[in-house]
N, C-alpha and C positions, 0 to 999 in steps of 0.2 A: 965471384959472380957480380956483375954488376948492379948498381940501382934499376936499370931499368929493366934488366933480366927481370929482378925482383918484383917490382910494378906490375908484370905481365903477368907475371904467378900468382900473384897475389889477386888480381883481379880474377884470374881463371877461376880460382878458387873460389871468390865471392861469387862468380855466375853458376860455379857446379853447387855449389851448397842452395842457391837458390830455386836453382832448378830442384833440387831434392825435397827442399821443403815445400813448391808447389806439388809436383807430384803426389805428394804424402798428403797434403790437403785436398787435392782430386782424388786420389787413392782412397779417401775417408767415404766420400759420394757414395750413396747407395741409392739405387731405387726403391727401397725400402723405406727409406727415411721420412721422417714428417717434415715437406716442408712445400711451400707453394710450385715450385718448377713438378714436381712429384703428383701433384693434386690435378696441380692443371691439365697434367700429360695424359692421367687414367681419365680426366673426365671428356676429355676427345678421344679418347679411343671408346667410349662410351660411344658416343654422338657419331662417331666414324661410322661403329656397326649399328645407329638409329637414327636412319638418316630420314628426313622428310621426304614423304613419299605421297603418289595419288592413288586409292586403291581402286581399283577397275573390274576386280572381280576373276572368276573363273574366266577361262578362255579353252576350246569356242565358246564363243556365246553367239546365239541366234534369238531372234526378237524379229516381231512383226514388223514391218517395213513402215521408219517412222518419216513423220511428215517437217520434221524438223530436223536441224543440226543435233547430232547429239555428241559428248564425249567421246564417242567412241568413232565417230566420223570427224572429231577434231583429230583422234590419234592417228587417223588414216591419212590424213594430209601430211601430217607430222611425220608420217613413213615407218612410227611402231605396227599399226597395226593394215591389215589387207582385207579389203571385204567382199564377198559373192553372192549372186541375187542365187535365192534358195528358194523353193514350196514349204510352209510349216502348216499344222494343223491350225485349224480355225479358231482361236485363243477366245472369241465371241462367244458369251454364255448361249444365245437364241442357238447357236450352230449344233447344240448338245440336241435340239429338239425339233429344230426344222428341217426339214428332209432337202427344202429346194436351197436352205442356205450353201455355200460353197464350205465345202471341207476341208480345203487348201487356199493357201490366201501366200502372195507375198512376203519373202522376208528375207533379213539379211543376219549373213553367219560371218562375224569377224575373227581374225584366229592374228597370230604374231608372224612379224615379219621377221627376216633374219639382223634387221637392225632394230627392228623391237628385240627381240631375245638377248642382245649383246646388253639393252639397256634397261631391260625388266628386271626387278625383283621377285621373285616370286617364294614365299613364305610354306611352312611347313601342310597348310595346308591348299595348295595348287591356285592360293589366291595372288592374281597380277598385279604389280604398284611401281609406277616411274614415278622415281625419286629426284625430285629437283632441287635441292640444297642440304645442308647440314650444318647443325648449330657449332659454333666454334668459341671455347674459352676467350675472352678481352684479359682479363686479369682475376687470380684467386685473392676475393677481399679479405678473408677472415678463416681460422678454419679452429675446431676446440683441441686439448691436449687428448693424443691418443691415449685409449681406455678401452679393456676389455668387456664386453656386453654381446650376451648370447652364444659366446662362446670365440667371439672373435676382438682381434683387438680392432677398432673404427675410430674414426674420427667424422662427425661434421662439417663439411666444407661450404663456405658461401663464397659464390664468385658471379659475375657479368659474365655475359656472352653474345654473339650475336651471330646472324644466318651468313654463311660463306658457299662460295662454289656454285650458284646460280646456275643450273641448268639452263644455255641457250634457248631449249624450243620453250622452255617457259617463260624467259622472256619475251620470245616472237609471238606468242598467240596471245592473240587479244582476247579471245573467246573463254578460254581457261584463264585468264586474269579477271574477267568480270563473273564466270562462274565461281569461281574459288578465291573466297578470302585469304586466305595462307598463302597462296601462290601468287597473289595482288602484291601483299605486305613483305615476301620473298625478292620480289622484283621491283619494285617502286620506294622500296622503305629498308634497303637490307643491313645499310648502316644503321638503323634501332637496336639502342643495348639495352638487354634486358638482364632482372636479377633472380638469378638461381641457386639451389640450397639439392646438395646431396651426402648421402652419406658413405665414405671410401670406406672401406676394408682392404687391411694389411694380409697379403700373402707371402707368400715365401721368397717369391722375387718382385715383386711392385706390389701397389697401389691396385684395388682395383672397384669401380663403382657395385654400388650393393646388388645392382637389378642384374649383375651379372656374374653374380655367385650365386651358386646355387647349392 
């Protein structure tokens, strides 16, 4: 066999053994493991299912016929919500005991559009929330040696973060930017990082934030 046969083999050699001992060091990876890639990943899946939302309450909702803009006449431009002029009873204390007051007055009954529905939240108990950003890990700064407490093993994580995913119509409305401070600070400031502190718990296959074990 040649020298250079030899060369060829020999180098083969050096790249399969290399590739074997990367493997084996990927192969070692767990989700399980203490380490920041692990911390950061359970604390956005946290934030993924808590995501900043607006709550708006039950729907229908019906309300005396207001004289102003309100939220829920901003949702209807915005094409969440659809509204229709309605009769509601007399919400006016005198109306309990005057016979000539009117006992029907003006109102409007707003309910979900079918592009509200696509983009509503709506929580265990039938209450409505569009959700315009969610907070996303920057870097995990710090986090303690896992230690068993309460019956679980945990660790302490401190890390940065900041708001991602800016929902459009929340940046197009001006009206919910000057009503809502979170929603201002969401849209005008969302590169601001902020410092956060939670506590993970080890499961059987990942990491996962406390407020969501149960």
């Amino acid at each position: 066999m040649q020298n250079k046969d030899l060369l060829v083999i020999n180098r083969l050699g050096t790249l399969s053994l290399t590739a074997i001992v990367l493997t084996s060091v990927i192969g070692c990876s767990s989700p399980t493991d203490a380490n920041k890639e692990n911390f950061k990943a359970a604390i956005n899946d946290y934030y993924e299912q808590k995501p900043e939302c607006l709550d708006i309450g039950v729907l229908p909702y019906t309300r005396e016929l207001a004289k102003k803009h309100t939220v829920f006449d901003e949702f209807v431009d915005i094409g969440f919500l659809k509204v229709e002029d309605v009769q509601i009873k007399n919400p006016a204390f005198a109306a309990m005991f005057d016979d000539e007051a009117p006992k029907l007055v003006p109102g409007s009954k707003y309910s979900l559009t079918a592009e509200g529905e696509n983009n509503a939240n709506i929580n265990s108990r039938e209450r409505v929330r569009f959700c315009y950003a969610n907070n996303e890990v920057v870097e995990v700064t710090d986090f303690t040696e896992p230690a068993e407490r309460f019956g679980y093993v945990m660790s302490q994580v401190s890390y940065t973060y900041k708001l991602a995913n800016i929902a459009d119509w929340a940046k197009d409305s001006p009206y919910l930017n000057e009503k809502f401070s979170s929603i201002a600070q969401a849209t005008e400031h969302p590169e601001t990082i902020k410092e956060g502190s939670a506590p993970l718990i080890q499961m059987s296959d990942k990491w996962k934030h406390g407020k969501l074990v149960r």
